[in-house]
N, C-alpha and C positions, 0 to 999 in steps of 0.2 A: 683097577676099578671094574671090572670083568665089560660085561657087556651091552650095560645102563649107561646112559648119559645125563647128566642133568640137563634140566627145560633148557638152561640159560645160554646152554652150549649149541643145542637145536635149533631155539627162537629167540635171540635177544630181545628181552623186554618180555618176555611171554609174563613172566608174574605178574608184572604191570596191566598187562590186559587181561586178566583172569580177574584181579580184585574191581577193574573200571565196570568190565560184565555181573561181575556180581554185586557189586552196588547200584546200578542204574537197571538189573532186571528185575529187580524185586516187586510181584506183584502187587497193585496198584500205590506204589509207596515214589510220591513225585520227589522229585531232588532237592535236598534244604528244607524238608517238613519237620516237626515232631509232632508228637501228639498233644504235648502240652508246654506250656509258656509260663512265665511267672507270674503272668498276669491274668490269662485264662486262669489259673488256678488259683489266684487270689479273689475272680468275682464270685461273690455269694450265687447262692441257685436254690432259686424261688421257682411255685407252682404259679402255672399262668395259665388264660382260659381265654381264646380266641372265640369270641361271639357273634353270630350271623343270625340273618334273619331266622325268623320263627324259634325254632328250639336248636339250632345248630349250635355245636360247639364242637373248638379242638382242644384237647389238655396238652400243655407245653410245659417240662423244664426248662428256663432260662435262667442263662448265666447273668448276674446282674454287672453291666460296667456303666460305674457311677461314678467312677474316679479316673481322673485324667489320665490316667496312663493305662488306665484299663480300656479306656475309651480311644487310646489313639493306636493302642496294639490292636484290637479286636480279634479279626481268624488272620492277621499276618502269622505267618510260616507254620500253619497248624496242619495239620496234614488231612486229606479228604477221607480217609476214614473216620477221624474225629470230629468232622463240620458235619459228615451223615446223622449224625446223633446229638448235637449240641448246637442247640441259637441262643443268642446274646442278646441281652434288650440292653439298649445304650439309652441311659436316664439322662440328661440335662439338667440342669438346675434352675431352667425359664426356658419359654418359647424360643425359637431361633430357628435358622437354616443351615444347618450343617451341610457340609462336604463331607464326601466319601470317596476313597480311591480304593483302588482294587491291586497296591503294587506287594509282592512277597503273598499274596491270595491264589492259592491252588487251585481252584475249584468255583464257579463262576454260584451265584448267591442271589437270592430275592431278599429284597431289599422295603420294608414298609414302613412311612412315616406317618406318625399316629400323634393328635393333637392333643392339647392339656382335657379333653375328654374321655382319653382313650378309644377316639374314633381313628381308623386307617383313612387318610389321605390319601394318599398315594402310593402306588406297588409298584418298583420298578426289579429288572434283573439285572447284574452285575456282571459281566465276565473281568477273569484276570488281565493285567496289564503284562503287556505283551513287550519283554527285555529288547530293548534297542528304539521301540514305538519312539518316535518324535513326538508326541503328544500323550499325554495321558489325562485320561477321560476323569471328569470329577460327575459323581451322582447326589444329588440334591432335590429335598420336597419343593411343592410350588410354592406353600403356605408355612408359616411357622407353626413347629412341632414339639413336644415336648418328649417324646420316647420316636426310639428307631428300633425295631427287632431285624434282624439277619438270620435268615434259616437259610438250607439247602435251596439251589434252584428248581424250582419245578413243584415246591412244597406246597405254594399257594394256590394256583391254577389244578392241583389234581383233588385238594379238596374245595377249592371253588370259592374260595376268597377273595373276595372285590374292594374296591375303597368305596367309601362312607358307607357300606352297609353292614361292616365288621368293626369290631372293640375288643380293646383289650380290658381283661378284670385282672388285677397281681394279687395274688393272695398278700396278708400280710406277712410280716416277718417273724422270725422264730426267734 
């Protein structure tokens, strides 16, 4: 066998720790994500139009989750390259107070509940639930809502989005 030796003779287990390093340093790519779900790719995606005093607007893509399973997956195990660029309006079917957990959520999320007016309520931020936590955190509006949108954290506060003084408009459907 001249004067090579294989890894495995040198480092027992070396392969094993070659493939753990190359699956866990992949740039920004967190553990148990993908980019898309069967349910993320089931909700429709509508133009939407975040409205602020005077002439402000934002134009949003939104994923629409109006069906129960689209609504109880939401950005579970999506990965944060994909929540950078994609929010989800979660539709109800009547006013109510939903719960929100943050458990299999990569990447921490502002969170806004908006009433059968399409006014925002309430903004809050979300981070991930944290593996082992004794408790895990439920997020919920003060007042019943009819729509929740989920974007990136940081989305609202840097164009400057407040509760009651922004609405949502949804374009209609195709």
């Amino acid at each position: 066998m001249g004067g090579a030796k294989p890894i495995r003779r040198l480092w027992p287990g070396a392969s094993a720790v070659i493939v753990l390093i190359t699956v866990y340093s992949a740039p920004g790519l967190a553990a148990g994500c993908r980019d898309m779900t069967p349910e993320l790719a089931h909700m429709t995606v509508r133009d939407m139009q975040l409205r602020g005093p005077g002439d402000r607007h934002i134009d949003l893509k939104v994923r629409i989750a109006d069906e129960g399973s689209e609504r109880a997956a939401g950005f579970q195990h999506i990965c944060p390259e994909t929540v950078d660029h994609t929010s989800i309006l979660f539709v109800f079917g009547r006013p109510n107070i939903p719960r929100f957990h943050m458990r299999n959520v990569h990447m921490p999320l502002d969170i806004a509940f908006i009433d059968s007016q399409g006014v925002i309520r309430n903004i809050q931020t979300m981070h991930p639930y944290i593996l082992g936590s004794k408790e895990e955190k439920l997020w919920g509006p003060r007042v019943p809502v009819l729509f929740v949108l989920e974007v990136k954290a940081g989305l609202f506060g840097m164009q400057g989005v407040t509760e009651n003084e922004w609405s949502i408009v949804l374009s209609a459907p195709e």
